[in-house]
LOGU-318478 format. One record per residue (C-alpha): residue in three letters; residue number from 1; x, y, z. Coordinates in steps of 0.25 Angstrom, whole numbers, plus 2048, in hexadecimal, padded with zeros to 3 digits. Layout:
<atoms>
ALA:NUM:X:Y:Z
...
</atoms>
This chain:
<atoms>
UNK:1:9F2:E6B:D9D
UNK:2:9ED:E77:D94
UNK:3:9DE:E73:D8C
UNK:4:9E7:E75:D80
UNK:5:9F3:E6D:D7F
UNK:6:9FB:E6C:D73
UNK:7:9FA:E5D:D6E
UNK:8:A09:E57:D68
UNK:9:A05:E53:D59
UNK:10:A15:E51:D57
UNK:11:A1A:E48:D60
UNK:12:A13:E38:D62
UNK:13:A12:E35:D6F
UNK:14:A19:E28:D74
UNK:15:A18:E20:D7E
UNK:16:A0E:E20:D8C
UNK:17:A03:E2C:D89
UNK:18:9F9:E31:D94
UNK:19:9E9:E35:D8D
UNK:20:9E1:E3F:D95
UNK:21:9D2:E39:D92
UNK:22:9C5:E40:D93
UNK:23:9B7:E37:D92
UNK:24:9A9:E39:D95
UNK:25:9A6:E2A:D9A
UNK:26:997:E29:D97
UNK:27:998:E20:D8C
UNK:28:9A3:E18:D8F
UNK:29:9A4:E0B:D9B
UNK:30:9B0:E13:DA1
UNK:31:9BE:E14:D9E
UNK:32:9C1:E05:D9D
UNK:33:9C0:DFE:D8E
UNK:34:9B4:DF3:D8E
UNK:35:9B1:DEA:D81
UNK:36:9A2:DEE:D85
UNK:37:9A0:DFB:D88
UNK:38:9A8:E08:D83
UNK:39:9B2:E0D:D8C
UNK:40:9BA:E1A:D8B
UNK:41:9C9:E11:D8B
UNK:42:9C2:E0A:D7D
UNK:43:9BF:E17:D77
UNK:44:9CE:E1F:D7B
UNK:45:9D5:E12:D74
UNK:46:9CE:E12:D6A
UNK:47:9D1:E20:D67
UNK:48:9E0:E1E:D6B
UNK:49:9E2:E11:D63
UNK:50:9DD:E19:D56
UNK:51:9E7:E24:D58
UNK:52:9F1:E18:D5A
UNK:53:9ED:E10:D50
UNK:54:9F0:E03:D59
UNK:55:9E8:E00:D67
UNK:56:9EB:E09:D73
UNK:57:9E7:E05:D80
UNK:58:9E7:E0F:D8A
UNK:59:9E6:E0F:D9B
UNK:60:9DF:E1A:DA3
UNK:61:9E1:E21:DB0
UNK:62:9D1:E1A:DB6
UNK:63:9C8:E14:DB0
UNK:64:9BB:E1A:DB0
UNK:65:9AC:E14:DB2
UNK:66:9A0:E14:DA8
UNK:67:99B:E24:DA8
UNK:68:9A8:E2A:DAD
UNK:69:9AE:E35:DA9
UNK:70:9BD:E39:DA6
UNK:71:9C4:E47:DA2
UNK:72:9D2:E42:DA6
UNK:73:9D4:E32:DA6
UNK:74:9E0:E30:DA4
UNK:75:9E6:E25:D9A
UNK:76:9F4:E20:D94
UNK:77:9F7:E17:D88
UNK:78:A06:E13:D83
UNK:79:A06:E19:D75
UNK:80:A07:E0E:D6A
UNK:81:A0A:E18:D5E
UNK:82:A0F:E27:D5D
UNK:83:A04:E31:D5B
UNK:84:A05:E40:D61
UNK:85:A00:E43:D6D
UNK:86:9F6:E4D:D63
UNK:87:9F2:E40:D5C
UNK:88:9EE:E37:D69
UNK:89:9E5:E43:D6F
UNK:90:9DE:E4A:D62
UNK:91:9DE:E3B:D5B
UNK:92:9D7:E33:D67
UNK:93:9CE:E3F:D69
UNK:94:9CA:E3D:D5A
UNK:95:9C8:E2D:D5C
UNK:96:9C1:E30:D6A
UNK:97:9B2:E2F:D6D
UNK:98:9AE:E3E:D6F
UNK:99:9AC:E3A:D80
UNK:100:9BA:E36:D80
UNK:101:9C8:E3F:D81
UNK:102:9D4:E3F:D83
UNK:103:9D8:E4D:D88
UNK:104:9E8:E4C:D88
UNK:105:9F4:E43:D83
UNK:106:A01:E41:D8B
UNK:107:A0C:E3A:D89
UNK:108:A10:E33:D97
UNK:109:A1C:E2C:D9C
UNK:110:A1D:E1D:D9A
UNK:111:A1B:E19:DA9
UNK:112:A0E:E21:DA9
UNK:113:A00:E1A:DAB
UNK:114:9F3:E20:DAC
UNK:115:9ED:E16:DB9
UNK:116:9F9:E11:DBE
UNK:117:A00:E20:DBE
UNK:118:9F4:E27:DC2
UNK:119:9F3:E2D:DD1
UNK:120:9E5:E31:DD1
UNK:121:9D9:E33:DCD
UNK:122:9CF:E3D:DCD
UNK:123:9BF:E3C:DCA
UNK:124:9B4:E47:DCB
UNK:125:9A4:E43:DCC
UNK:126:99B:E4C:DC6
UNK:127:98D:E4D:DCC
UNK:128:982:E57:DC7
UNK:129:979:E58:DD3
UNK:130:96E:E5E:DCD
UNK:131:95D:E5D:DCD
UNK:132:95D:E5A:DBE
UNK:133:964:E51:DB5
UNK:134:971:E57:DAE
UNK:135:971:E57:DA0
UNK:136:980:E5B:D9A
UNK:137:987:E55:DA7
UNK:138:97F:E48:DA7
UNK:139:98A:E40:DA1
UNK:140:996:E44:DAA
UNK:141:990:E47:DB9
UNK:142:986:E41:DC0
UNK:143:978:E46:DC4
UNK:144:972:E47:DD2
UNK:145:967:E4E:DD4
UNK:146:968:E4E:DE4
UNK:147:96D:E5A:DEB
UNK:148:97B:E56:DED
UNK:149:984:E5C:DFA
UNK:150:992:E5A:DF3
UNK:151:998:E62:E00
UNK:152:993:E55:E08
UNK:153:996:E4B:DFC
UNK:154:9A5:E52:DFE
UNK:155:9A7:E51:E0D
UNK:156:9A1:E43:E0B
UNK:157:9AD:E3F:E00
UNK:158:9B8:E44:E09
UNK:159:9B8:E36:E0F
UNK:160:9BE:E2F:E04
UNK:161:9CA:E38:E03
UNK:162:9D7:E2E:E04
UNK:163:9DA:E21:E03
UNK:164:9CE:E16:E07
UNK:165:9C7:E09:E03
UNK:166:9BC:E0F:DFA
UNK:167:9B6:DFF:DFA
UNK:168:9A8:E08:DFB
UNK:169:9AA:E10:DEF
UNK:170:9AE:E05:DE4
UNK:171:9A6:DFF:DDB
UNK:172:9A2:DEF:DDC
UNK:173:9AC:DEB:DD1
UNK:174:9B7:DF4:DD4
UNK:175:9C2:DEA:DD1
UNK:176:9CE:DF2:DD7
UNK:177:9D4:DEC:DE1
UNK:178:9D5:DF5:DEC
UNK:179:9CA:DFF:DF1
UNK:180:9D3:E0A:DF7
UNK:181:9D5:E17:DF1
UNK:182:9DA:E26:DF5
UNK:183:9D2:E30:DF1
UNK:184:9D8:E3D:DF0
UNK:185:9CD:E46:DF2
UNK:186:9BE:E47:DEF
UNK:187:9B6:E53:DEE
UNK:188:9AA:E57:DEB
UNK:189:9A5:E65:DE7
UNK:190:997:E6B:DE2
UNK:191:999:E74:DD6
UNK:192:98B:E79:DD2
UNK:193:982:E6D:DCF
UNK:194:990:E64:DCE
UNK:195:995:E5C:DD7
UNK:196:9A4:E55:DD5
UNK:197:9A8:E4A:DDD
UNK:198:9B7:E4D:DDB
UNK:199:9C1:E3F:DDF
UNK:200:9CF:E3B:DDD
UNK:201:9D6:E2F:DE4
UNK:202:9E1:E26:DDD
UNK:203:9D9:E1D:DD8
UNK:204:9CA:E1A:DD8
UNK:205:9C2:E0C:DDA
UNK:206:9B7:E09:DD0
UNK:207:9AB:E13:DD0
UNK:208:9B1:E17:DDD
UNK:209:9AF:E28:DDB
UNK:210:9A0:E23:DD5
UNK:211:99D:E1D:DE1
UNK:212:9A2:E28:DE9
UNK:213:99B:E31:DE2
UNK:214:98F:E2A:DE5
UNK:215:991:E2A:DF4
UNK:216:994:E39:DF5
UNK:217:987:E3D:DEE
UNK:218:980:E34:DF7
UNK:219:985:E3D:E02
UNK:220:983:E49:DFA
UNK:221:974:E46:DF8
UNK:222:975:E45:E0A
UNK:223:973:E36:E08
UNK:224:97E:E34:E11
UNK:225:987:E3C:E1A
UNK:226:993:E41:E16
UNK:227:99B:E35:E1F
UNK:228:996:E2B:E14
UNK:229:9A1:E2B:E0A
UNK:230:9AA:E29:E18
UNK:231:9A2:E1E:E1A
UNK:232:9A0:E18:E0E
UNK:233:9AE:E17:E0C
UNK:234:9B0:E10:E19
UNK:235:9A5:E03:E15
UNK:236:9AF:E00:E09
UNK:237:9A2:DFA:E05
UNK:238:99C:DFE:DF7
UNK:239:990:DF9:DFA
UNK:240:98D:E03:E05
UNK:241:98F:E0E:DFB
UNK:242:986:E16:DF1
UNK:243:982:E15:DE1
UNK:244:98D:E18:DD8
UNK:245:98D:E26:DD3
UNK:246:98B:E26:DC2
UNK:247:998:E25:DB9
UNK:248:994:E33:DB1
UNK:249:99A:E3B:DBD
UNK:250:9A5:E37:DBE
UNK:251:9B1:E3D:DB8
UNK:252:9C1:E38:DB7
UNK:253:9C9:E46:DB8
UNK:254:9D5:E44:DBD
UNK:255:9E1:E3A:DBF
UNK:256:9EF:E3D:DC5
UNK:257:9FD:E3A:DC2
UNK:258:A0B:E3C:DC7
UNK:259:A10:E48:DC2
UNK:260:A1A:E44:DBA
UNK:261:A0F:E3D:DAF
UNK:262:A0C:E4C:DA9
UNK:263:A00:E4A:DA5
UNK:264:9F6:E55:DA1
UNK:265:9EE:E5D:DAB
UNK:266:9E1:E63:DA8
UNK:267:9D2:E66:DAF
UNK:268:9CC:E5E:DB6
UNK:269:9BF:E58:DB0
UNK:270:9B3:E56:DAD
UNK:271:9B3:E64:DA5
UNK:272:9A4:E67:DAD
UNK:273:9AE:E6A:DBA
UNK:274:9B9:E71:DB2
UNK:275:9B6:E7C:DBA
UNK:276:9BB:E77:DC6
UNK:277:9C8:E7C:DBF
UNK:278:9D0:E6E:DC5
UNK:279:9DD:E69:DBB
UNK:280:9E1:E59:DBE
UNK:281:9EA:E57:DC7
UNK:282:9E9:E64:DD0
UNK:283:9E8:E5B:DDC
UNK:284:9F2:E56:DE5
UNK:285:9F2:E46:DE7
UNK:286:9F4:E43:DF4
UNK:287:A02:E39:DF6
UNK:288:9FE:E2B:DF7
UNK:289:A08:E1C:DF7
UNK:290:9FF:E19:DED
UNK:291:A01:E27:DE5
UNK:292:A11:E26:DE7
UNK:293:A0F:E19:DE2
UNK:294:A09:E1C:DD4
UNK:295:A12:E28:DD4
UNK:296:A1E:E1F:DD1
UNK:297:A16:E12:DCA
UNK:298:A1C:E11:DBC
UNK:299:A14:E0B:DB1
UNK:300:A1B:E08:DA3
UNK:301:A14:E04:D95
UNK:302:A19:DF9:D8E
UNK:303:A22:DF9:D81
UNK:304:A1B:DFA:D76
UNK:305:A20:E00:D68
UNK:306:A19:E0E:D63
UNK:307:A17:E0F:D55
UNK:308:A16:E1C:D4C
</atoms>
């Protein structure tokens, strides 16, 4: 994906169409809309349904938790009028609040669904381990003024790789139904006074990469020994773990879908690691039942008549 696309102000856009959304979560109670507390799904169908003139409701690739950050959360809604693919991107950017974005506007096929189609995702944690407080970064990393060894925190994470009962990592209130996950890969890298907590599985349990997060820097502070996470996992116990690592560092990046979806590519965020020089979907999924599974799951939106 270039930075500068040319946007379609000739042709409406009819049908399923894919968003590419971009929010700075410190404001809002997550992704999910609430009657009472602002939430990021609220403020992109308010924007939507005043481009549409008629209400649009709109599904999403994750939801998000209060604090969390996204630079590429995925959502689709079936269009209920014709506007130009130029009209949805630069007229719900004009109705958005300025910590919200949507970055691109795709049409998609029909049986196209941005949770039930999506084959992973991917999150990086932001840590400024630093003596003093940050100042510009405050909002989107988090601040430990401890000496952190992040080549320990990494060793230390390795143990998570594949698919287990992350029971130990999920919070009290998690309602999925099942603990087991597969995490593709987690690494964790020191780049000046950053550290990145970088993760992608299929599917995450609720404040599951936070709680994670919170583990590792307690090894990385020599807390524990690099065995811990191993350890942790095995107790499938919550209770045995450690504090929940702040919402602000947290950051949705990436989400992976079957080829043949086309959405957009572009950087990996958040922009303070554009440096990293990584585009979405550069990794290779490792083949899974459950992958191959999603890979041929069809999802169709109901009839529903577009007007002009």
């Amino acid at each position: 994906m270039a930075f500068f696309e040319f946007q379609d102000d000739r042709q409406p856009l009819e049908g399923r169409i894919a968003l590419g959304v971009e929010y700075d979560g410190s404001a809002y109670c997550g992704w999910q809309r609430l009657t009472q507390a602002p939430s990021v799904q609220a403020a992109l169908e308010a924007a939507l349904s005043k481009i549409a003139n008629t209400p649009v409701q709109v599904l999403c690739s994750g939801r998000t938790d209060t604090g969390v950050h996204a630079t590429r959360q995925i959502v689709h809604f079936d269009a209920p009028v014709l506007r130009t693919q130029k009209a949805w991107l630069f007229g719900a950017n004009a109705k958005l609040p300025r910590d919200v974005a949507v970055r691109w506007v795709a049409p998609v096929a029909d049986d196209f669904h941005a949770r039930l189609s999506a084959l992973a995702r991917r999150y990086r944690y932001v840590i400024l381990n630093q003596p003093s407080r940050p100042v510009l970064e405050r909002a989107n990393a988090t601040w430990c003024r401890e000496p952190l060894d992040a080549e320990r925190m990494h060793a230390a994470a390795q143990a998570l790789i594949g698919e287990h009962d992350f029971s130990s990592f999920r919070a009290a209130g998690c309602q999925s139904k099942s603990a087991h996950r597969h995490v593709h890969f987690i690494e964790v890298r020191r780049y000046g006074q950053m550290i990145v907590i970088d993760i992608q599985a299929n599917a995450f349990l609720h404040h599951m990469i936070r709680n994670i997060a919170g583990a590792l820097v307690a090894v990385g502070r020599g807390d524990h020994p690099t065995s811990y996470l191993g350890e942790l996992l095995a107790l499938r116990d919550r209770t045995q773990g450690n504090v929940t690592a702040p919402g602000c560092g947290l950051h949705f990046v990436d989400v992976y879908y079957d080829e043949r979806f086309e959405l957009p590519q572009e950087p990996l965020g958040p922009n303070l690691l554009a440096f990293i020089g990584e585009w979405s979907g550069e990794r290779t999924l490792p083949d899974s039942e459950w992958a191959r599974a999603r890979r041929q799951r069809r999802v169709y939106p109901p009839r529903r008549e577009v007007s002009s």
